[in-house]
VOTORMAR-279902 format. One line per field, with one value per residue (C-alpha): x, y, z. Coordinates in Angstrom, 1 decimal, always signed. Each point is the difference from the previous one (the first is absolute). Layout:
BEGIN
c1: c(X,...) .
c2: c(Y,...) .
c3: c(Z,...) .
REM end
This chain:
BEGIN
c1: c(-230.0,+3.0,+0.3,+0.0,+2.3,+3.0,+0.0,+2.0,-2.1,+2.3,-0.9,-3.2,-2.0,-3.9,-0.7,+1.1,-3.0,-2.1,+1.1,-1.0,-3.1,-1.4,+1.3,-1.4,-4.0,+0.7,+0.6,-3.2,-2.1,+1.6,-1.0,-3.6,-0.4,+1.2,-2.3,-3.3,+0.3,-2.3,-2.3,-3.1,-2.7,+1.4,-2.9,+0.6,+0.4,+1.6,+2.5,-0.1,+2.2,-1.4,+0.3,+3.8,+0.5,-0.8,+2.0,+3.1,-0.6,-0.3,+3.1,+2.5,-1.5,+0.7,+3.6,+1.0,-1.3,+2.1,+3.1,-0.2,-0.8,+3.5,+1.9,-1.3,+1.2,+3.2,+0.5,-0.9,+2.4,+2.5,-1.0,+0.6,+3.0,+1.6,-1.0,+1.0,+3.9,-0.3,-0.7,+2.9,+2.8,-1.2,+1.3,+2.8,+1.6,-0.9,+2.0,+3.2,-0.2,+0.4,+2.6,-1.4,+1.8,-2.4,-1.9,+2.9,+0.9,-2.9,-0.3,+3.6,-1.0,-3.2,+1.7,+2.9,-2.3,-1.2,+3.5,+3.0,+1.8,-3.2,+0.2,+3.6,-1.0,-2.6,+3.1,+1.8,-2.3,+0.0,+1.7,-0.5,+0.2,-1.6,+3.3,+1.9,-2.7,+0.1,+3.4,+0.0,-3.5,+2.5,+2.9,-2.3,-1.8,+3.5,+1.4,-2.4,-1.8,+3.8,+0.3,-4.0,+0.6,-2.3,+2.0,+1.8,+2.6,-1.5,+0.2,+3.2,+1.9,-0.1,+3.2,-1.4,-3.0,+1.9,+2.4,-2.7,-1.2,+3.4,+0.3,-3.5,+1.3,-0.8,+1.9,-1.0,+0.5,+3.6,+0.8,-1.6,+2.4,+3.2,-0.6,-0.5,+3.1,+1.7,-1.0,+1.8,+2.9,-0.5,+1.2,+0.2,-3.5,-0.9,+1.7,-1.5,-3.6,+0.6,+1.3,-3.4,-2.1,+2.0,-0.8,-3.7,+0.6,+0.7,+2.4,+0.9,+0.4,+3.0,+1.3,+0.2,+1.6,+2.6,+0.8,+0.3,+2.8,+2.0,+0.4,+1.5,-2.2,-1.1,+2.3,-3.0,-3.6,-2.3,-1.0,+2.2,+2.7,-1.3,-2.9,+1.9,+2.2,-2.4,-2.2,+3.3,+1.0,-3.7,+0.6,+3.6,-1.3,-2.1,+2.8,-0.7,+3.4,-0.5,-1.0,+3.1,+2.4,-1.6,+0.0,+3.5,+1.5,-1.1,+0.8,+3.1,+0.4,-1.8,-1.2,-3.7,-0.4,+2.4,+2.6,+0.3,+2.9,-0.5,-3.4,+0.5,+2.9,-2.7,-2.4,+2.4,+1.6,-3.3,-1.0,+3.1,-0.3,-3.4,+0.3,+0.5,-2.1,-3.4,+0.7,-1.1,+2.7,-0.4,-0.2,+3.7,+1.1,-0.9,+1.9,+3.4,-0.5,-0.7,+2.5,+2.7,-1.0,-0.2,+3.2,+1.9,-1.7,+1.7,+3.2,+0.6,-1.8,-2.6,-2.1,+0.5,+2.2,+2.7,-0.5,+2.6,-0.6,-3.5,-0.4,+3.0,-2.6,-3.1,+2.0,+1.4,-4.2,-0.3,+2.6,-0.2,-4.1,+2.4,-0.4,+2.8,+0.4,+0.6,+2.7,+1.7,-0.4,+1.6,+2.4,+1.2,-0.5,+2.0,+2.9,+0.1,-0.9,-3.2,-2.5,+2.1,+3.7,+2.0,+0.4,+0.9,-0.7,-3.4,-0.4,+1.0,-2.6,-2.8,+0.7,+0.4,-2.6,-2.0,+1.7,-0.8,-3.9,+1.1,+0.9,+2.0,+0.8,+1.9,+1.4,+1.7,+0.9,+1.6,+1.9,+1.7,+0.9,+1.8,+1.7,+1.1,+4.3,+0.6,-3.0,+0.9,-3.1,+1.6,-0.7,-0.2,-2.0,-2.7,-0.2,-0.5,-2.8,-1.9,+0.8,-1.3,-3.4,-0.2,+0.5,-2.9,-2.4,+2.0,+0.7,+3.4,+1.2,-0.9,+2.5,+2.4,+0.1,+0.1,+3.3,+1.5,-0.7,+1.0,+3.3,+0.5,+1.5,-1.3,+1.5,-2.7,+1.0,-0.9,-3.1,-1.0,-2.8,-1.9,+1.0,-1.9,-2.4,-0.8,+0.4,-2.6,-2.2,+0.7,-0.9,-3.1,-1.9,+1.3,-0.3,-0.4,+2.3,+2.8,+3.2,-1.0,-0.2,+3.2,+2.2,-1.6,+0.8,+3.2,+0.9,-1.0,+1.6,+3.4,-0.3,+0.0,-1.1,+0.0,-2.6,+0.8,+0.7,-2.4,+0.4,-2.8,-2.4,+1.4,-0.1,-3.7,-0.3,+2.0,-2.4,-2.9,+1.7,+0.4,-3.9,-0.8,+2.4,+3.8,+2.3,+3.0,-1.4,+0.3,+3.0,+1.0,-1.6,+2.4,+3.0,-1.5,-0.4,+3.3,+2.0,-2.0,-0.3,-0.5,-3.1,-0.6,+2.0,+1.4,-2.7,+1.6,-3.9,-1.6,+2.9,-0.5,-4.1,+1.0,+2.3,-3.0,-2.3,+2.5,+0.6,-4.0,+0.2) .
c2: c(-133.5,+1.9,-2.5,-2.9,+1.6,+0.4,-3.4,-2.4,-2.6,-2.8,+1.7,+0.0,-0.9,-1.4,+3.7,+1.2,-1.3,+0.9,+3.2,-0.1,-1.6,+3.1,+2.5,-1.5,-0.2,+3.8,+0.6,-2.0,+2.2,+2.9,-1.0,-0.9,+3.5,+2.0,-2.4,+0.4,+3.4,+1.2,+2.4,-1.3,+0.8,-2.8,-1.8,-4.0,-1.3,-2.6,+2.1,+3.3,+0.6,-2.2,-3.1,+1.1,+0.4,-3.3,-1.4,+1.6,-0.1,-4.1,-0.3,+2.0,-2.3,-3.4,+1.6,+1.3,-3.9,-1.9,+2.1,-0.3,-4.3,+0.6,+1.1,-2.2,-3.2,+1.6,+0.6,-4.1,-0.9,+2.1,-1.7,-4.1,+1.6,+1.0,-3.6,-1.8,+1.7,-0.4,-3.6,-0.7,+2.5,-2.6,-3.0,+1.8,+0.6,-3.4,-1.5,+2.2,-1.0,-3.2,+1.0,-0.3,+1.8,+1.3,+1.7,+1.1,+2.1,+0.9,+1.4,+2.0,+1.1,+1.5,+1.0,+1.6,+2.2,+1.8,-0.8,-1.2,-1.4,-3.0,-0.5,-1.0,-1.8,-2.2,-0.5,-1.6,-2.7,-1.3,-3.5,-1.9,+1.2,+3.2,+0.5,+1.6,+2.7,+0.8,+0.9,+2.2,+2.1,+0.2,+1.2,+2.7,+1.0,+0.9,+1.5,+2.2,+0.9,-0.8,+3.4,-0.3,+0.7,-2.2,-2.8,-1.5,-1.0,-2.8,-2.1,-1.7,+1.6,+0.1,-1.5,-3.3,-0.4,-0.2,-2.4,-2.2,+0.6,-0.6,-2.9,-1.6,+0.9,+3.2,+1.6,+3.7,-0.2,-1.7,+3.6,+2.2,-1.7,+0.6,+3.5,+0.8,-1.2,+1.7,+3.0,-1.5,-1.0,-3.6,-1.0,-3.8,-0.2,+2.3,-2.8,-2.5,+1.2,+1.0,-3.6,-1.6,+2.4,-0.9,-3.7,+0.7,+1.2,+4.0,+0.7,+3.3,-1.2,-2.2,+2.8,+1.6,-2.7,-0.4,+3.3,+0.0,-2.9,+2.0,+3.1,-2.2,+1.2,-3.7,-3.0,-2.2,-0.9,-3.1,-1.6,-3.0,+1.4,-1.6,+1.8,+3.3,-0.6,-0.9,+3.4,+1.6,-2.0,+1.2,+3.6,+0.2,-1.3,+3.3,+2.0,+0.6,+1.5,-1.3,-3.5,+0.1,+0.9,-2.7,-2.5,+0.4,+0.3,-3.4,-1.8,+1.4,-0.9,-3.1,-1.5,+0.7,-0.8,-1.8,+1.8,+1.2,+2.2,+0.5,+1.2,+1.8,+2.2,+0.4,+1.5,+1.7,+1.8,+0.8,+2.1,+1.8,+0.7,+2.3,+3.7,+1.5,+2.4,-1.8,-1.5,+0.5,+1.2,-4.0,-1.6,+2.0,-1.6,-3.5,+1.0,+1.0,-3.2,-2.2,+1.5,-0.9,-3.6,-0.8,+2.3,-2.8,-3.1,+1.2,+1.4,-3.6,-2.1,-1.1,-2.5,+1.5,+0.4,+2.8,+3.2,+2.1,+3.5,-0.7,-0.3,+3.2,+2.3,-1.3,+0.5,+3.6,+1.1,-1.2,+1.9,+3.0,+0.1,+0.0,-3.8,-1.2,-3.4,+0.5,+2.5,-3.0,-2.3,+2.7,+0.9,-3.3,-0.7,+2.5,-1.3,-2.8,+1.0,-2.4,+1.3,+3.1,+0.9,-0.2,+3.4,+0.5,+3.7,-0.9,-2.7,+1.5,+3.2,-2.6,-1.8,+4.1,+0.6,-2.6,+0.3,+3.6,-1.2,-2.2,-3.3,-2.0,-2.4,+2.4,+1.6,-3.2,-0.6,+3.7,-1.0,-3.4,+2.2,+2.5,-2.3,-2.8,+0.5,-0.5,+2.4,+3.3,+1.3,-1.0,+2.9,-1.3,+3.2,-0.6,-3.5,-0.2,+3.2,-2.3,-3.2,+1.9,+0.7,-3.6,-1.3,+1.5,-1.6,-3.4,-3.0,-0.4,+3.5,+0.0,-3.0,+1.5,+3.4,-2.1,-1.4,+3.3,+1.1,-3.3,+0.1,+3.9,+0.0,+2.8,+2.6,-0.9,+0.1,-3.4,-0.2,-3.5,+0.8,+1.9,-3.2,-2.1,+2.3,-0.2,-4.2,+0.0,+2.3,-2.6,-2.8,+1.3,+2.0,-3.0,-3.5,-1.7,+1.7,-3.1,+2.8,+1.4,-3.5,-1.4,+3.1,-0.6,-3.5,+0.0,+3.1,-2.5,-2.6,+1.9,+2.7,+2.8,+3.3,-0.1,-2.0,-2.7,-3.5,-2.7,-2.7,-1.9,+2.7,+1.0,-3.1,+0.1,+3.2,-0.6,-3.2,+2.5,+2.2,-2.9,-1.0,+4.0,-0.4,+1.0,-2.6,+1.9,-1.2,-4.1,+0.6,+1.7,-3.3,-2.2,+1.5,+0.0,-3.5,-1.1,+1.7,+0.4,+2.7,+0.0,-1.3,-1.4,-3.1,-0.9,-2.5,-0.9,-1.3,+3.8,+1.3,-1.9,+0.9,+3.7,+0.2,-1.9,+2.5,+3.0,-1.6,-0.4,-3.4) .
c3: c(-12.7,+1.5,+2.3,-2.5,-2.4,+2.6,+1.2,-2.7,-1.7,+1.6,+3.5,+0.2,+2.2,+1.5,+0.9,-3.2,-1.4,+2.7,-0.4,-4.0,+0.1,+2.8,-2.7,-2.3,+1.5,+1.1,-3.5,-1.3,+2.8,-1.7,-3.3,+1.0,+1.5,-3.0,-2.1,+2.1,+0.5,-3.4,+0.2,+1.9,-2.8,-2.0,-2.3,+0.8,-3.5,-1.8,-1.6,+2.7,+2.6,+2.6,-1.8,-1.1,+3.3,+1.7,-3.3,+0.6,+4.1,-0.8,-1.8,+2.1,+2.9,-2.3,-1.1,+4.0,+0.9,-3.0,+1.3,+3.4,-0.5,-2.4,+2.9,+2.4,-2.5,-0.3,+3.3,+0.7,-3.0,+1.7,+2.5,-1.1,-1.7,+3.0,+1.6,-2.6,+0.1,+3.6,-0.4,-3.1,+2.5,+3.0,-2.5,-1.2,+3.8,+0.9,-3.4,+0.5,+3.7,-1.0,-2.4,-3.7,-2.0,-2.9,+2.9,+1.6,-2.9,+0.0,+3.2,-0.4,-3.1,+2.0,+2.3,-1.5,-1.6,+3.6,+1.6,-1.5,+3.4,+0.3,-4.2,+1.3,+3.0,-2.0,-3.3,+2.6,+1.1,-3.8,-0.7,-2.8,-4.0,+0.9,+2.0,-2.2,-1.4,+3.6,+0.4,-2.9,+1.7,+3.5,-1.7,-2.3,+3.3,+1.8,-2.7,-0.8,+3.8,+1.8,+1.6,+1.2,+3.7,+0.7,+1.0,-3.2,+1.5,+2.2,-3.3,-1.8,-2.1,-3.3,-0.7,+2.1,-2.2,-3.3,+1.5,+0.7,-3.5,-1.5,+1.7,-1.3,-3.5,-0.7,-2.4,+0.5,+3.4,-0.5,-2.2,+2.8,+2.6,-2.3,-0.5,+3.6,+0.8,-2.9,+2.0,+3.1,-1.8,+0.8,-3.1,+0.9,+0.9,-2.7,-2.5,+1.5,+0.3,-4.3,-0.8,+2.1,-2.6,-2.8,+0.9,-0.3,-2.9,+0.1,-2.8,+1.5,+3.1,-1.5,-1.5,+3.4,+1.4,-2.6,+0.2,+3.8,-0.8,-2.7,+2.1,+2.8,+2.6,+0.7,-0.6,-1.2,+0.2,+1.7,-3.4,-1.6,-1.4,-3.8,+0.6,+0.7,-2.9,-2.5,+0.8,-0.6,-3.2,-1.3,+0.4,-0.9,-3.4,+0.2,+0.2,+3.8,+1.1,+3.4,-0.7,-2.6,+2.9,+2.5,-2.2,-1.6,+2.8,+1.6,-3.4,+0.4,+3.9,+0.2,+3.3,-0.3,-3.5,-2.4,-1.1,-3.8,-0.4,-3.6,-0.1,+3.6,-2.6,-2.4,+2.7,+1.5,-3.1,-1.3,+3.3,-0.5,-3.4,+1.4,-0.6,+3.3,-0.2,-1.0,+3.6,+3.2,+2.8,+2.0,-3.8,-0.6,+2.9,-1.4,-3.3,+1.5,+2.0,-2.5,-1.5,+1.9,+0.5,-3.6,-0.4,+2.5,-1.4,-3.1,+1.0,+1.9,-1.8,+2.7,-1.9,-3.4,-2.3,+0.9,-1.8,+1.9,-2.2,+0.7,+3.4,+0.0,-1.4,+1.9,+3.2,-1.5,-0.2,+3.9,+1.2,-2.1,+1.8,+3.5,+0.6,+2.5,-1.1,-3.4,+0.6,+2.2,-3.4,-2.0,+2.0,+0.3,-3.5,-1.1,+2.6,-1.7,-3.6,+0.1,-2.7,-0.1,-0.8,+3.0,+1.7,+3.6,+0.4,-1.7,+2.7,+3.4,-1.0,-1.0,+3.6,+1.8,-1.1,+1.4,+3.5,-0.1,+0.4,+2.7,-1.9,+2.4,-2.9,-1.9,+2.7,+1.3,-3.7,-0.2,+3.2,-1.6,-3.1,+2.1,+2.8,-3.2,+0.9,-4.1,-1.4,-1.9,+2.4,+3.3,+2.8,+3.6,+1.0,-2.5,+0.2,+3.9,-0.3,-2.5,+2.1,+3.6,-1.9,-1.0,+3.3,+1.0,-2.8,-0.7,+1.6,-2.0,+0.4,+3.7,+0.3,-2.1,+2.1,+2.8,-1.0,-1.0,+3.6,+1.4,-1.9,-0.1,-4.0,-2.9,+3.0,+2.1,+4.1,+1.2,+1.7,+1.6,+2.2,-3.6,-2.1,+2.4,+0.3,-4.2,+0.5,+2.1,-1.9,-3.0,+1.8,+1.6,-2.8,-2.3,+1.6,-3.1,-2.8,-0.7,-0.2,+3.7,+1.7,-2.2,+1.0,+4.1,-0.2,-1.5,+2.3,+3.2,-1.1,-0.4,+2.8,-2.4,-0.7,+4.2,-0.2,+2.9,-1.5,+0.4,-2.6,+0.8,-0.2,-3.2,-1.9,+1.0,-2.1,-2.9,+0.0,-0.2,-2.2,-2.5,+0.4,-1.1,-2.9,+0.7,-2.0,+1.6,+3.5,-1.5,-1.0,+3.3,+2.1,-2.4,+0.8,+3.8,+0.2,-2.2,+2.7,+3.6,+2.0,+3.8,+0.5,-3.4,-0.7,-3.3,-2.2,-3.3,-1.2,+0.8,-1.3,-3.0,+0.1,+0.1,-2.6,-2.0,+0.8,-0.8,-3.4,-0.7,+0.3) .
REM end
């Protein structure tokens, strides 16, 4: 019985009971033995020892018989049993051969039991509805056996298989995605993957992607912009601070969505309004923004109806939380008393300030202060310090620095080989901006600045500076064409067109 007892039930086998059923008759001999052994003077009665004897010697034979027959019709049940699953694995190989899916599931999940790789190998193979459920056991079986050294990585990665669920409408999968590339700071495929759950219907997924959008580290998501809109009109309602921001700021903008200036102000105003501190540190940031956009809608009247105080102390909360831009508003607010009573000093520490946190706006608008001939503020030294910073930032200033060097005024030694040097950094890092190609064009057509003259060329710019929006470079092409220049002959009718189009006409 040793024997018998170390072997597993599930591993049994023929000999096992072979083994049982010879225990088993040694032990009936046994018993006969002890029971005919009595003492030999024994009367043979009905009730005496003799006849208890061939009783009891009957019934152990009858019980060792009845248990050895027991075994021997468990072992043939065994037997069938064992056929039988033999018979059903036979179909079930030849059905996932063939590719059906319910027994190729099945067979993984039969597999995956013993060894997780061929559970993986057989998931593959399924097409069909069963598909999906697939996936999912393939993605749970890497995840959770991924370091087996066994040879996991033969397979796909997991990142592939909920792609392909994502992209067969699988919502989960869609959020799965978006978080791992949160983790790679992919943020534009991290948006996008949220905004695809969010269309199936994952409301924190939108969330996600919203939020994604507010903290400008993606520009926009792949749904219709209505659709994007409207998740974030739904939440802002919520008081969402995100959602509020997004969608405030594109009523106020426009483009995507129709533009609403009034209620974008309402939005805007009531994110700002938020107690700082009840916010998280990318939520402040959508505050001091939001700030200064509805600060400017209603400083200048954007859309609304001006509110010049208003916007004054929106713009004083920005700037006061270190935001840039709104020290350029104040400072120039206060320059020219807008919202504010008019106070220089005020204005040219707002605009400091800001330059000090490398602002090249205020530091080319600190430069025109200090280099205007009839202000109270004129210094050459300061103003050409502020205007050398913003030559290196703006389009304008560069040209403007240019010109000093060019013409060598402020004190400055004349320096033609630098000047070109700063129009051709102009031109090149800004093809496009209207004040670079009118002052290139105007400068070819006249020989200036030691640029060499070439009229032709020039009038082709000032034409292209016109089409990016410079009304100087119309009115330029007027007086061009009302009295020639070599190269260009004089046309009374394009004269005429120009002046039209300098006018607005």
């Amino acid at each position: 019985m040793a024997l018998q007892a170390y072997r597993p039930p599930d591993q049994r086998t023929v000999y096992d009971g072979w083994i049982a059923d010879g225990q088993a008759a040694r032990a009936q001999e046994a018993r006969m033995k002890q029971l005919w052994a009595t003492p030999p003077k024994q009367e043979w009665t009905a009730g005496g020892p003799q006849a208890r004897l061939e009783r009891e010697s009957r019934e152990a034979w009858e019980a060792g018989e009845r248990r050895m027959r027991e075994r021997r019709e468990a072992r043939e049940a065994a037997e069938r049993a064992r056929e039988a699953e033999r018979r059903a694995l036979d179909r079930l190989y030849s059905a996932a051969e063939a590719g059906d899916a319910d027994a190729l599931m099945t067979l993984g999940k039969r597999n995956e039991d013993s060894f997780s790789r061929w559970g993986i190998r057989e998931y593959q193979r399924v097409r069909g509805p069963l598909r999906r459920e697939a996936l999912w056991r393939i993605i749970t079986l890497i995840r959770e056996h991924g370091d087996d050294a066994r040879g996991f990585g033969e397979f796909r990665s997991v990142d592939s298989f909920l792609k392909e669920l994502a992209d067969s409408g699988d919502a989960k999968a869609a959020g799965e995605l978006a978080q791992f590339e949160l983790k790679w700071e992919d943020f534009y495929l991290a948006g996008n993957y949220f905004a695809q759950a969010g269309a199936m219907g994952d409301v924190a997924a939108r969330k996600e992607a919203i939020r994604l959008v507010a903290e400008d580290r993606t520009d926009a998501v792949t749904v219709a912009p209505e659709v994007f809109y409207g998740w974030a009109r739904e939440f802002a309602g919520k008081g969402e601070v995100a959602s509020q921001w997004v969608y405030g700021r594109a009523l106020a903008l426009g483009g995507e969505i129709e533009k609403k200036p009034e209620e974008a102000v309402r939005l805007l105003r009531g994110v700002a309004a938020l107690a700082p501190e009840k916010l998280s540190e990318a939520e402040r940031g959508m505050q001091v923004r939001a700030a200064v956009l509805a600060g400017t809608m209603l400083l200048d009247g954007r859309g609304v109806v001006a509110e010049p105080e208003a916007g004054v102390a929106l713009l004083q909360v920005a700037a006061a939380a270190g935001d840039v831009d709104a020290m350029v508003m104040l400072g120039r607010s206060c320059l020219l008393g807008k919202g504010v009573g008019a106070n220089t000093e005020q204005g040219i520490g707002w605009l400091e300030k800001a330059a000090d946190k490398d602002s090249a706006q205020a530091a080319e608008l600190l430069a025109s202060i200090y280099l205007q001939d009839d202000a109270a503020e004129y210094d050459e030294a300061r103003g050409l310090e502020w205007l050398a910073k913003a030559a290196k930032r703006t389009p304008k200033a560069m040209i403007a620095y240019g010109r000093v060097l060019a013409a060598g005024v402020y004190g400055v030694a004349r320096d033609q080989e630098e000047a070109l040097q700063f129009f051709s950094m102009a031109i090149q890092r800004y093809p496009n901006d209207p004040d670079v190609l009118e002052f290139i064009g105007q400068s070819y057509v006249g020989g200036e600045y030691g640029l060499r003259e070439k009229p032709v060329e020039g009038v082709r710019i000032l034409k292209l500076a016109f089409e990016r929006g410079s009304v100087g470079a119309a009115q330029r092409l007027a007086s061009i064409y009302n009295n020639g220049v070599a190269g260009v002959a004089v046309d009374a009718a394009e004269a005429k067109a120009w002046g039209a189009r300098a006018a607005g006409l």
